[in-house]
N, C-alpha and C positions, 0 to 999 in steps of 0.2 A: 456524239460518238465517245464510248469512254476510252481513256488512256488510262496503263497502267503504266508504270517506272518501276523498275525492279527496287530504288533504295527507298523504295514506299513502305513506311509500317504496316499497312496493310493489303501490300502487296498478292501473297502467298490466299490469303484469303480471299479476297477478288479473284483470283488467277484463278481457284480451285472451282468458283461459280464455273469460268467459262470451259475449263476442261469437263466439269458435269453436266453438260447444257444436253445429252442427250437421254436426259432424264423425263424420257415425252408422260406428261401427264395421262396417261388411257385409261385412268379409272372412271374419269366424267363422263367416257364414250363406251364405255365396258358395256354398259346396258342396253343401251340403243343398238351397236353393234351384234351384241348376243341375241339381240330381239330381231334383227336382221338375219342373223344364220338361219334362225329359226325357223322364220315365217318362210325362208327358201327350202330348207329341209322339208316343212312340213307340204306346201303347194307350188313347188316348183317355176314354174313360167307364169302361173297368174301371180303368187308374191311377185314375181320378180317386176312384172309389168305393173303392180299397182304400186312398187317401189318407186321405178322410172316415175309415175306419174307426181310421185310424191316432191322428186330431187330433181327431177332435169326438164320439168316444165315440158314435157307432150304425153302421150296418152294411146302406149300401141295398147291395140286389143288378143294380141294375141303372139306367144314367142316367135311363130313365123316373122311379126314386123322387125322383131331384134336382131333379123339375119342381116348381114351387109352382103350382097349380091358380089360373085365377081363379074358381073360383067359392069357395076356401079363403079367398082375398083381399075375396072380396064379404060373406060369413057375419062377415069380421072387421069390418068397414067396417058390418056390420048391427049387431051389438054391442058397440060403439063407445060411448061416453057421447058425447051430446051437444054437451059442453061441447067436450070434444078433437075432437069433429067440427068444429063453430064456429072452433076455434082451425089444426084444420090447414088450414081454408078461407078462414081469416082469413091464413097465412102464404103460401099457394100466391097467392092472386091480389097478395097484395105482391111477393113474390119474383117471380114473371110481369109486373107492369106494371114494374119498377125493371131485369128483364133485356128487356123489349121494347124502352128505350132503346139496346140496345147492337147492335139490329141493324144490322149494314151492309148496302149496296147494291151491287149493280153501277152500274158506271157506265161510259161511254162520253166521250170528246175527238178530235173533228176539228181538225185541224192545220191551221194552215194550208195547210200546204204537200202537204196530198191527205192522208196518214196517216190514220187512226182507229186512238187506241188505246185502251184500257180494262181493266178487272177485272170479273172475273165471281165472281161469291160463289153457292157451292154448298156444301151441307150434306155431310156425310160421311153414307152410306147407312147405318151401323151403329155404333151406341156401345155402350160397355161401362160400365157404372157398378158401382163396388164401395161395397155396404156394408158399416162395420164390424157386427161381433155380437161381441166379445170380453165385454170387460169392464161393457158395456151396450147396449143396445138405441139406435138413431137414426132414428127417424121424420125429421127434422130435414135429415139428413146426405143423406135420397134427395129430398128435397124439393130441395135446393140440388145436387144433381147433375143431378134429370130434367129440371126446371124449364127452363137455358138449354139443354138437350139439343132441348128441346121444341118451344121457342119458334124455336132454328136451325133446326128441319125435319126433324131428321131419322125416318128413316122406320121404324128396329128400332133398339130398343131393351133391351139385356139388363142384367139385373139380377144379380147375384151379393152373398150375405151369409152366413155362417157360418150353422151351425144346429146349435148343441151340444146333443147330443142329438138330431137330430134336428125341432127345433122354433122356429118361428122367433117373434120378438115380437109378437104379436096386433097393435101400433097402428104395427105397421114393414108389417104386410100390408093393415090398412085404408089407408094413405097409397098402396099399390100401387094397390087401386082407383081411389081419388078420382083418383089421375093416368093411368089408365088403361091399366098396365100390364100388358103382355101376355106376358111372357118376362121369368121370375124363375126362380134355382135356389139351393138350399139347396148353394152351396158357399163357402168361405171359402180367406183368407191366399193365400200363392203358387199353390195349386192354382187358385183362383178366376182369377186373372192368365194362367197358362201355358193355360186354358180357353178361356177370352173370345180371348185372342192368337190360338193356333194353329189353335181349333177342334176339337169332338169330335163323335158321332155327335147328341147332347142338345144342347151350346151353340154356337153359330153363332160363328165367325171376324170380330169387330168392326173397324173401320176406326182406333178413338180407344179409352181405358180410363183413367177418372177415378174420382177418390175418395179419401181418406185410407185408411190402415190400419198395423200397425205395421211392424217394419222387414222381416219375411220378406215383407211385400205390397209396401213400398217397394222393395226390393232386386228382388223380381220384377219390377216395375213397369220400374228401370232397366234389364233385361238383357234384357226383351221391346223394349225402347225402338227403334228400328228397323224394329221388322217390326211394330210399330202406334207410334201417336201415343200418347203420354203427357199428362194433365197437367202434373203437376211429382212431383218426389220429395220427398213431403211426412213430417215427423217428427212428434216426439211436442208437445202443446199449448202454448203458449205466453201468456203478455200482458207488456206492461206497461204500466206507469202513472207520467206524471210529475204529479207533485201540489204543490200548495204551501198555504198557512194557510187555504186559503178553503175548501178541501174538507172533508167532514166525515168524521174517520179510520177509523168502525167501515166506511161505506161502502165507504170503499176498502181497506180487508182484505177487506170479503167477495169485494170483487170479484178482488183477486187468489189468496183460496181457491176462486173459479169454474172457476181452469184449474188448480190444482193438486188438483180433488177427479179432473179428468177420468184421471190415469194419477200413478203413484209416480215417473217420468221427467221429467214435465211442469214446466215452466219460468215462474215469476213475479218480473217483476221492479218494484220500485218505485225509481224516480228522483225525487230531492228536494233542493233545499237548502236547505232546511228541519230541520235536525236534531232537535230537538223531538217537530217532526211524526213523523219516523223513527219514534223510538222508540216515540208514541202508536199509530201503526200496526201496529207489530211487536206488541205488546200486545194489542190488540184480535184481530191474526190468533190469536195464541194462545185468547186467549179463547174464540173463534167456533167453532177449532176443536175442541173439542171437546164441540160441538152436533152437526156433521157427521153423516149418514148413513155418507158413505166417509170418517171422520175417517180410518181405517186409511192408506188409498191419499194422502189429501191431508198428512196430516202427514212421514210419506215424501217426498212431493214436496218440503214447505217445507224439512227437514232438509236434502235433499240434493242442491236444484235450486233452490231461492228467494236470491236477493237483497236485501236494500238497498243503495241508493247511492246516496253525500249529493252532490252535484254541487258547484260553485263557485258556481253562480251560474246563471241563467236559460240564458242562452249555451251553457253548456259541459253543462246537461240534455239538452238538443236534439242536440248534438254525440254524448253519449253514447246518446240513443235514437239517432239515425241510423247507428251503427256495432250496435249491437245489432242493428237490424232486425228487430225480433219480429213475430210473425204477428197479434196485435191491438195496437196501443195504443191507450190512455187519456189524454185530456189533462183534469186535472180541475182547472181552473183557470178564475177570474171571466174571463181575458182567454183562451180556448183559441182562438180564431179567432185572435189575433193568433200564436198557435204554428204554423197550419197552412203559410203559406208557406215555412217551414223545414225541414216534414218532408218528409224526400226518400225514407225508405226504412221503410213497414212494409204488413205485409199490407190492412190496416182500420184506419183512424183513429176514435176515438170521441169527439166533443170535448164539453166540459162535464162539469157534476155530475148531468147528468139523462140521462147517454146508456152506463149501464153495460154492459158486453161482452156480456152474454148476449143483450141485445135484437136483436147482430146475430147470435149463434148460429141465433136462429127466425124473425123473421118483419120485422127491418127490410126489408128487401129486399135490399140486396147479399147478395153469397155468400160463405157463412162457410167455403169448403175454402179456404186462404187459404196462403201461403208459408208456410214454418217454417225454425226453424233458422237465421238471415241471409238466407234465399236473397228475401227479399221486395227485396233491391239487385236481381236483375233477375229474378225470376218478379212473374207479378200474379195475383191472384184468379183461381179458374174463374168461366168465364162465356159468352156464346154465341159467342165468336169460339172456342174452344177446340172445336166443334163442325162448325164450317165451315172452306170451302177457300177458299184465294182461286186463281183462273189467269188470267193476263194475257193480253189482247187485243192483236193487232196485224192490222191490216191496210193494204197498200202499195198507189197504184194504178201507173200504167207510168211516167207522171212523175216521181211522188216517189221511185221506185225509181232510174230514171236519173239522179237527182239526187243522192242520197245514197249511185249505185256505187262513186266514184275513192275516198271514205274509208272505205268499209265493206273494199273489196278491199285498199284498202291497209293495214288492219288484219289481212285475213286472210293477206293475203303475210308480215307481221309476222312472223305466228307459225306462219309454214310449214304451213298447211290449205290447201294446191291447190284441196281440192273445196269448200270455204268460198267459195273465191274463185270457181271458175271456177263456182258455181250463180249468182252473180251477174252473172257476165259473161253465160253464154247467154241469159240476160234481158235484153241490151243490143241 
């Protein structure tokens, strides 16, 4: 794991590595992927099935096999334990009431002067949500895509997630039910993307297409960008955490082996100036891991994506989260409210010794598909605006037209549009 210390000569230059880390190579996969669009663009459900056959080891014959059945989704949803039934019911209506606050409105402004103008807020008729299936299963991940899909209105909704082998996670198809999903297909990665965009004889052409995935679904994701609406281009997991004496250290290693169990890529950082602390924390990571289920996958990650870094002082913590920009942080500190007005730039904030990251993976209620890589300086969360349109209203009556012709015409004379101008003259 590297350590940086701020009174290191080569501090500022290491540091600068890790705030650029979401510099995803996509030129290596540029081709392959654009060879992927392609062959969907061009043959629709047979590329897509001789894709499958290529990447996930089965062999449908036909897009009919890439449907996921609801009544496959309800048999999953019937043996279900309980308890997981309880809990996915317990995070859908959190996740539902905490994105109900984010709906907008239309609204309407008469002017004085005769105008009406306004916004109209309309749902996109069709989304696309990708789940991952790589490396594990996410019940979690379709929760926090359908959810403000849901709540926006909109009206078709398709689903997309790998199925190695052909089979998809029992409590990934019970959470279809419970939300009511009606249009799911056993596809994955860029094929999944170039699907949902284009459209094939099986998956319907979506308006929007949200969701993590690794970088062949990012890189898709960018180069359909255009010809549908995107979330963001999201990378591999991320946290960090600025802590100081009050926290308690095993704590916060588990919490940052949380994002480094998720992928060997995945990124954890601890900010401290507390030196001490550092090293009781690094200690403990070790320790813990090698309790790990994926110690495999998370040790990887700490070797060759984790961090420490001893800060100066309170000040210059916050300065270094804010240039990081990580997709969750942690503030684990007696005074963390006193941190929040400072932080300018991360996906999710977690603040205290009582509010560890994962609680926003499942069921706090925001939504855990979250910026990666820096980009949380200007993406924000998915959520129900990512789902709706906004179109502006305008309406003139002959007054307020007459009134506001000599400087509209004289802008449009500006810039040389005749028929800018002369539409508002015949209306004089």
């Amino acid at each position: 794991m590297q350590i940086l210390k701020f009174s290191q000569p080569d501090f500022d230059e290491k540091f600068s590595i890790l705030a650029n880390r979401g510099e995803m190579d996509m030129s290596e996969v540029m081709p392959r992927v654009a060879s992927i669009i392609a062959e969907i663009r061009k043959s629709g459900d047979k590329a897509l099935c001789e894709q499958i056959a290529r990447f996930d080891n089965w062999e449908p014959k036909s897009g009919y096999e890439l449907k996921i059945s609801t009544d496959e989704m309800e048999r999953a949803w019937n043996s279900t334990d309980e308890k997981l039934k309880e809990a996915l019911k317990i995070a859908y209506e959190r996740i539902k009431a905490y994105h109900e606050k984010q709906i907008e409105k239309s609204w309407l402004s008469y002017e004085k002067d005769g105008a009406v103008l306004g916004q109209k807020i309309t749902p996109v008729d069709r989304a696309g949500l990708y789940i991952p299936g790589g490396k594990a299963a996410y019940p979690s991940s379709l929760l926090m895509n359908a959810v403000p899909a849901i709540v926006a209105g909109v009206g078709d909704i398709s689903v997309c997630t790998p199925a190695v082998g052909g089979e998809v996670n029992a409590l990934l198809l019970a959470a279809m039910h419970m939300l009511g999903i009606k249009n799911a297909y056993k596809v994955g990665g860029a094929s999944a993307v170039a699907a949902m965009a284009y459209g094939t004889d099986t998956i319907s052409k979506v308006d929007v297409i949200t969701g993590p995935g690794n970088i062949y679904v990012a890189t898709a994701k960018k180069m359909v960008f255009g010809d549908v609406n995107i979330d963001m281009i999201a990378g591999p997991s991320e946290i960090g955490v600025i802590a100081d004496s009050s926290c308690n250290a095993h704590n916060i290693a588990v919490d940052l082996l949380s994002q480094a169990e998720h992928d060997e890529i995945a990124s954890s950082f601890l900010i401290t100036f507390d030196e001490g602390l550092a090293k009781e924390i690094e200690a403990e990571m070790m320790s813990v891991l090698a309790t790990l289920k994926r110690e495999k996958i998370a040790r990887a990650s700490v070797e060759n994506k984790a961090a420490i870094i001893i800060a100066r002082d309170k000040a210059h913590a916050i300065a270094l989260a804010n240039e990081l920009a990580v997709e969750h942080l942690e503030i684990a500190t007696n005074d963390a409210w006193e941190y929040l007005p400072s932080i300018k730039h991360a996906g999710a904030v977690f603040l205290g010794h009582f509010t560890p990251e994962a609680v926003g993976d499942y069921l706090a209620g925001p939504n855990h598909t979250l910026p990666t890589g820096g980009t949380a300086r200007f993406f924000s969360p998915l959520g129900v605006n990512n789902f709706v349109k906004r179109s502006s209203v305008i309406a003139m009556n002959e007054q307020t037209l007459h009134e506001l012709a000599p400087a509209c015409m004289a802008l449009a004379s500006a810039e040389g549009l005749g028929a800018h101008e002369l539409s508002i003259k015949v209306r004089q």
